[in-house]
C-alpha positions as CSV (number, residue, x, y, z in Angstrom):
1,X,101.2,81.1,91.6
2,X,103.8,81.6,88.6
3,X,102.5,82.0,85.3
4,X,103.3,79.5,82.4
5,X,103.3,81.6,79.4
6,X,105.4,84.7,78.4
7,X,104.8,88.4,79.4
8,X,103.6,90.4,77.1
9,X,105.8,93.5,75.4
10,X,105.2,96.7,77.5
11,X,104.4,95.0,80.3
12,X,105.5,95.6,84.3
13,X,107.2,92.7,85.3
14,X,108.6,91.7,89.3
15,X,112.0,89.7,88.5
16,X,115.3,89.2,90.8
17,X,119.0,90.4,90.2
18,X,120.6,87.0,88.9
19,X,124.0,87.7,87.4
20,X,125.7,90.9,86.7
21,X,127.9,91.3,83.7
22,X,129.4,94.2,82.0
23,X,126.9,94.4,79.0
24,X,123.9,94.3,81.6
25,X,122.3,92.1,84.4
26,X,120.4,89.0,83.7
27,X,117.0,89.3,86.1
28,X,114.9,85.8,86.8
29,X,111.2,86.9,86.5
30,X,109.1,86.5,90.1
31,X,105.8,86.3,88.0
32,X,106.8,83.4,85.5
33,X,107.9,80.0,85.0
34,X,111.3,79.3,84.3
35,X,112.0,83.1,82.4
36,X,114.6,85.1,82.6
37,X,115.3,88.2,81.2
38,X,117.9,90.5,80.0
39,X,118.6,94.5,80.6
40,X,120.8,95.8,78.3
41,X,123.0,98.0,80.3
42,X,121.5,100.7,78.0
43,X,118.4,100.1,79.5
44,X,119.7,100.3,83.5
45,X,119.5,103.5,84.1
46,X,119.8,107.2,82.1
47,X,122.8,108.7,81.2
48,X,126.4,107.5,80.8
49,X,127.1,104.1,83.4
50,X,130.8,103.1,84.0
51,X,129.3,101.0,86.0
52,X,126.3,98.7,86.0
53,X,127.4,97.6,89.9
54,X,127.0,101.0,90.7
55,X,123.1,101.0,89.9
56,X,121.3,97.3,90.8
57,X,123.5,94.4,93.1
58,X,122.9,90.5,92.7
59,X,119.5,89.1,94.4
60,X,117.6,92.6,94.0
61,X,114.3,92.7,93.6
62,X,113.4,95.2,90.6
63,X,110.4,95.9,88.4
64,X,111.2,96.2,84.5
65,X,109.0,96.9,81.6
66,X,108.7,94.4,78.9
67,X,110.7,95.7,75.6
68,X,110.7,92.6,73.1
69,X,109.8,88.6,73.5
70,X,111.6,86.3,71.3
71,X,109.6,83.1,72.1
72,X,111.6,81.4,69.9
73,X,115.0,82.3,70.9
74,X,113.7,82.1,74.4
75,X,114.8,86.1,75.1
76,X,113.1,88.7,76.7
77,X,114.3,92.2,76.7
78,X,113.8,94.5,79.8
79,X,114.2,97.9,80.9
80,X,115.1,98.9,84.6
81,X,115.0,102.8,83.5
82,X,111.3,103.1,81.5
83,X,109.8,102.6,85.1
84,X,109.0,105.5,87.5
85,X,108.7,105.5,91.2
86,X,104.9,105.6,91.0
87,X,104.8,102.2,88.9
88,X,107.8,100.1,90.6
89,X,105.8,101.3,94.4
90,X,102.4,99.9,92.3
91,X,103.6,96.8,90.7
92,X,105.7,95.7,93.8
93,X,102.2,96.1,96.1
94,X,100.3,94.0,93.3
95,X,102.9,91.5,93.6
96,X,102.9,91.0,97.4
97,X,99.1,91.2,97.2
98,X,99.5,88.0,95.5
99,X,101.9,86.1,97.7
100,X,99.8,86.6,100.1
101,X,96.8,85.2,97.7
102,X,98.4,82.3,97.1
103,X,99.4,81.3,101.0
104,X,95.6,81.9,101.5
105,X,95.5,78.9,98.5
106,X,97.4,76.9,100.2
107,X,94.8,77.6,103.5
108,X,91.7,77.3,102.0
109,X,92.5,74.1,99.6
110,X,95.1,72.5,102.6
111,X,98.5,71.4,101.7
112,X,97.9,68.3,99.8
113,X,96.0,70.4,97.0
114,X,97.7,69.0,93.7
115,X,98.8,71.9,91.1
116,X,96.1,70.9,88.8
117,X,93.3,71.3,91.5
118,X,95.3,74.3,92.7
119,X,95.3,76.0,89.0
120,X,91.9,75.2,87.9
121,X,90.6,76.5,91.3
122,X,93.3,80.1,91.0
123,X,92.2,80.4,87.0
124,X,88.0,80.7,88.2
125,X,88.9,83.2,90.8
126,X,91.2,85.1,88.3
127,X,88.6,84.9,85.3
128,X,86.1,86.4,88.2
129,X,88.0,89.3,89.2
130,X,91.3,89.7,87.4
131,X,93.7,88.3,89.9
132,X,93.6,85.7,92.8
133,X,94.1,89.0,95.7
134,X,91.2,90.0,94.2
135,X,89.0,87.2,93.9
136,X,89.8,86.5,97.3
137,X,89.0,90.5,98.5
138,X,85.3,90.2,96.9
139,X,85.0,86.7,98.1
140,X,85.3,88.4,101.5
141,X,83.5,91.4,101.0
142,X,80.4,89.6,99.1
143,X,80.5,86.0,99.8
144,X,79.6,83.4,97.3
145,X,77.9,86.1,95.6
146,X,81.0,87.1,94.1
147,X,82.0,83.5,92.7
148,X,78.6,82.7,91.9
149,X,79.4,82.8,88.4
150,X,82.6,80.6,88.5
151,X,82.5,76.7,88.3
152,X,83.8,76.2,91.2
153,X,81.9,73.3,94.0
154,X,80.0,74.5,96.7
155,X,83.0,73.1,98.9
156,X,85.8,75.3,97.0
157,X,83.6,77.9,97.4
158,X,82.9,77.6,101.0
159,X,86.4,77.1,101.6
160,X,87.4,80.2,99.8
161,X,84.9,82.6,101.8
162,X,85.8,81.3,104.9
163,X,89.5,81.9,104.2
164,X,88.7,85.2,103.1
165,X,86.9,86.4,105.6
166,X,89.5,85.1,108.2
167,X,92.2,86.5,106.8
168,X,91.7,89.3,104.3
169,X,91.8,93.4,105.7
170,X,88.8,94.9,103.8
171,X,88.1,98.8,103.8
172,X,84.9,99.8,105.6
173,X,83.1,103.0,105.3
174,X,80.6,104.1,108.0
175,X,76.9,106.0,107.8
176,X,75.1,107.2,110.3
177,X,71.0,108.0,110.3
178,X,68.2,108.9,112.6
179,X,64.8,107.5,112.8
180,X,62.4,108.8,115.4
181,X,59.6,106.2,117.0
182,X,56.2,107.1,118.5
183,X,53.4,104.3,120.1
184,X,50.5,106.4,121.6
185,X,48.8,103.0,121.4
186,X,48.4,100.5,124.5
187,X,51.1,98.9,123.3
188,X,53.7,101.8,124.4
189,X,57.2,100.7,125.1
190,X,56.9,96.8,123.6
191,X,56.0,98.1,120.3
192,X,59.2,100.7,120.3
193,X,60.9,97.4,121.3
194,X,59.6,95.4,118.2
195,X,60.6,97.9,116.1
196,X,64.2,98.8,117.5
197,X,64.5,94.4,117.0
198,X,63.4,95.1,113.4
199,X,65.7,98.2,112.7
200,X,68.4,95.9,113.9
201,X,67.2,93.2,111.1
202,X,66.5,90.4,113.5
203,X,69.6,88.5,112.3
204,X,68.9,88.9,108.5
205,X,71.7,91.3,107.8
206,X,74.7,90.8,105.6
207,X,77.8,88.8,107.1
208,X,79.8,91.7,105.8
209,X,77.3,94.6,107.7
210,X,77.5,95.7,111.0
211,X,74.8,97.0,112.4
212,X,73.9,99.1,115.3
213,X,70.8,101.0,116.6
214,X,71.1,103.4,119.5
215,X,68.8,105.6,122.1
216,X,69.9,109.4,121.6
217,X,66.9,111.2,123.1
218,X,63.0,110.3,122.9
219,X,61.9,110.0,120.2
220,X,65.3,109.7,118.1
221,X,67.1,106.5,117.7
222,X,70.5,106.6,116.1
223,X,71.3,103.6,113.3
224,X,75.1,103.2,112.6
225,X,76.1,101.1,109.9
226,X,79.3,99.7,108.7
227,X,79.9,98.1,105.4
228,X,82.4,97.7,102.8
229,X,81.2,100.0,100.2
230,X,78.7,103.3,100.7
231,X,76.3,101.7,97.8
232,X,76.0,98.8,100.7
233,X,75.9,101.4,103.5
234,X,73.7,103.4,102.3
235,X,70.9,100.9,101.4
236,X,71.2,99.1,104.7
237,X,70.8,102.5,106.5
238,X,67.6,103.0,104.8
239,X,66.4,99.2,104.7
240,X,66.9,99.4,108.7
241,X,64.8,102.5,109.1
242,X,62.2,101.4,106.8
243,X,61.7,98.2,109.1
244,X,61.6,100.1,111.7
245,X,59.0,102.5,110.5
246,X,56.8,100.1,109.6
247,X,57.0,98.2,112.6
248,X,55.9,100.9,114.5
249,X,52.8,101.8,111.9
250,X,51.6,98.3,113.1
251,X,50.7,98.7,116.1
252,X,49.4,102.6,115.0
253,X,52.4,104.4,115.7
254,X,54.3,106.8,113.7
255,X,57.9,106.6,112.4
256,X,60.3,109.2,110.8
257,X,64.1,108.5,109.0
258,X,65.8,111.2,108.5
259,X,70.1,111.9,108.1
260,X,70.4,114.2,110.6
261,X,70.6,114.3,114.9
262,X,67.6,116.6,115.8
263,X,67.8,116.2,119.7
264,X,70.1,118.0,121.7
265,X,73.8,116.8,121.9
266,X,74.5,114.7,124.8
């Protein structure tokens, strides 16, 4: 997805090498419609340049910082030098992060998507999150959850998510608890059971939770959880014990959570 307006000064910009000439390299901007910009060979690196062939080569991919924008000469001034190593390795992730945002467009919306279904559906997930990688990344962490606030048709959005999930790698962090079970009563090993099949959530976790309850030793039961975010992790964790727990308490047993392994190691 290109965008139609003009960058804005002091801006990082993603533009290829078009022409070379001895006053400084014209550079067609990756990000935007139909501009192209201009560094000054002033601006192509520090120090003295005899010259500018020696620095950038025709069809490189560079990121430059926005100096001026003369919308009405149609000029924009770039500088190849202002940008450090730190912000070029930045900016050129960002902009492959949303190639590959809009190929997961063109998946979720099909080829035959016309550019005005295709913009209005790219603007909602950019006014969500700030860019189409990552309205995609919470669509996939979070589900419609994380469009529920865009106009977007219970279709679009279904199509989104499931693209999403399919295709997007999302960070996970893992937490681990404990939660010891005890049934004096004549219900004995069914009730542990019923309350392991409750720890476990019978089906009612998250699509982006994993979720899995262990024997370590009588009477400890070990509850690993995998989520994308430790604020999710952490209150499944708990949620799975408390289940647990009180599963238990109904058929007059006793339950315990706690964070860490009190058996012996195995």
């Amino acid at each position: 997805m290109k965008f139609s307006g003009w960058p804005d000064t002091g801006e990082l910009v993603v533009g290829k090498i078009d022409e070379i000439e001895d006053f400084g390299v014209f550079v067609d901007l990756e990000e935007y419609e139909d501009k192209r910009g201009l560094i000054h060979i002033s601006e192509v690196a520090s120090g003295w340049i005899k010259n500018v062939r020696d620095h950038v080569r025709e069809g490189q991919i560079v990121v430059c910082k926005v100096l001026d924008v003369d919308e009405e000469s149609q000029q924009i001034d770039l500088s190849l030098k202002d940008v450090n190593d730190h912000q070029r390795s930045e900016k050129i992730q960002q902009w492959k992060n949303e190639q590959k945002a809009d190929n997961w467009m063109e998946l979720a919306l099909g080829e035959d998507a016309d550019d005005e279904t295709y913009t209005a559906i790219a603007n909602e997930l950019i006014g969500a999150h700030g860019s189409l990688y990552n309205g995609f990344k919470q669509a996939a962490i979070h589900g419609d959850e994380a469009l529920e606030n865009t106009d977007l048709s219970a279709d679009e959005l279904d199509a989104i998510v499931e693209t999403a999930r399919e295709n997007v790698s999302v960070p996970y962090v893992n937490v681990t608890g404990y939660v010891d079970l005890e049934n004096p009563s004549p219900s004995g090993v069914d009730g542990i059971r019923e309350a392991l099949e409750a720890a476990e959530g019978n089906g009612e976790v998250p699509d982006e939770v994993d979720l899995d309850v262990s024997y370590v030793g009588a009477p400890e039961y070990r509850i690993e959880v995998q989520a994308p975010n430790y604020k999710t992790a952490e209150s499944q964790l708990e949620e799975s014990a408390q289940r647990a727990i009180a599963a238990i308490e109904a058929h007059n047993g006793s339950g315990e959570y706690h964070r860490e392994r009190r058996t012996d190691d195995e």
